[in-house]
Structure formats: structure tokens, C-alpha cells
PLY file of the C-alpha trace (Angstrom):
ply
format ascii 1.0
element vertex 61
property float x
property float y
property float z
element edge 60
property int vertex1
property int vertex2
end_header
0.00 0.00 0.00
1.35 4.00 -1.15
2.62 5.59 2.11
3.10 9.54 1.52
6.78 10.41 2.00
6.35 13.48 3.43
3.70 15.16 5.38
1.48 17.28 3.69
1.53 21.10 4.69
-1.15 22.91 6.08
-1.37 25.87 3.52
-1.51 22.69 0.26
-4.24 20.95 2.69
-6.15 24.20 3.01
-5.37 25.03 -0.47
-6.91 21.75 -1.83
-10.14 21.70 0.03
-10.80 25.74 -0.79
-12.35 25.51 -3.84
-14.65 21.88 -2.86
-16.72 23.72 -0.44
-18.05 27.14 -1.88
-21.26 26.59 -3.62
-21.93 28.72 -6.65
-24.86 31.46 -6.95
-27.64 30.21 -9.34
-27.21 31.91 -12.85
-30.34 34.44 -13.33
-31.08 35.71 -16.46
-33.70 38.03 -17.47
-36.99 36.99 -18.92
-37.46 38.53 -22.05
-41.38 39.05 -21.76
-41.35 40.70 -18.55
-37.78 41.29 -16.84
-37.98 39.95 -14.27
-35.03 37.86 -12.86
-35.07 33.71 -13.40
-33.45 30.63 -13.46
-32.09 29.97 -17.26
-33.91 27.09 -19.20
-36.97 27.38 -16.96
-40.56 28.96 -17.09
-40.71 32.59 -15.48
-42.75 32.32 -12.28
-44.22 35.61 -12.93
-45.52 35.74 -16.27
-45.21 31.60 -17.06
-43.83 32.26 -20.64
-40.62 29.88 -21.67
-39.23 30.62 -25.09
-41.62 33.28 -26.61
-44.83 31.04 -25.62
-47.07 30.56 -22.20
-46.13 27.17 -20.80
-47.67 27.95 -16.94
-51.72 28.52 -16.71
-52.37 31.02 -13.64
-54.97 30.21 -11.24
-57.80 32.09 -11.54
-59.42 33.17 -7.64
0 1
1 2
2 3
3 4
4 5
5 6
6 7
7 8
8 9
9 10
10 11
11 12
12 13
13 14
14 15
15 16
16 17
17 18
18 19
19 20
20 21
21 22
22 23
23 24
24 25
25 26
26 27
27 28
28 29
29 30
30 31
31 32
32 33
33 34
34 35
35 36
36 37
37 38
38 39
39 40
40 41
41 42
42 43
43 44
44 45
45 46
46 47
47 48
48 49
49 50
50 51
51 52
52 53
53 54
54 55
55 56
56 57
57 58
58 59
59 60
């Protein structure tokens, strides 16, 4: 079985498991019917158009 020759250093240990951790914002992207902010490659919440057409029926109270 590999044995590591030398120990590994703090700052390469913290180095290496910087980057694993930090979670990523989710990507918005304007909705081109009504501007308001979304998630790309879904519906818009507020309007319920995805790619020029109305995919998401609101209720009607």
C-alpha cells in the first residue's frame, strides 16, 4: 500500500479543500417578456412564458 513520504503542509491541505466547499450562486437571467429575474432554461414564475410562448396557466381566484 502507497505511504506519503512526506507530510502534507497545512497551507496545500487548506489550499486543496478551498475551492470543494463554496457553492456557486444560481445563474439568473432576465426573462425577455417581462424582466424579471429567473433561473435559465426554466418557465418565469411571474408571467409563465418559456421561449416566446405561455407554458404555466395562472390560477384564476
Amino acid at each position: 500500500m502507497a505511504v506519503p513520504k512526506r507530510k502534507t503542509s497545512k497551507a496545500r491541505r487548506n489550499t486543496r479543500r478551498s475551492s470543494v466547499w463554496k457553492l456557486d450562486a444560481p445563474a439568473l437571467v432576465k426573462c425577455s417578456n417581462c424582466g424579471e429575474f429567473k433561473l435559465a432554461h426554466r418557465a418565469c414564475k411571474s408571467c409563465g412564458m418559456y421561449k416566446g410562448r405561455a407554458v404555466l396557466v395562472e390560477a384564476e381566484a
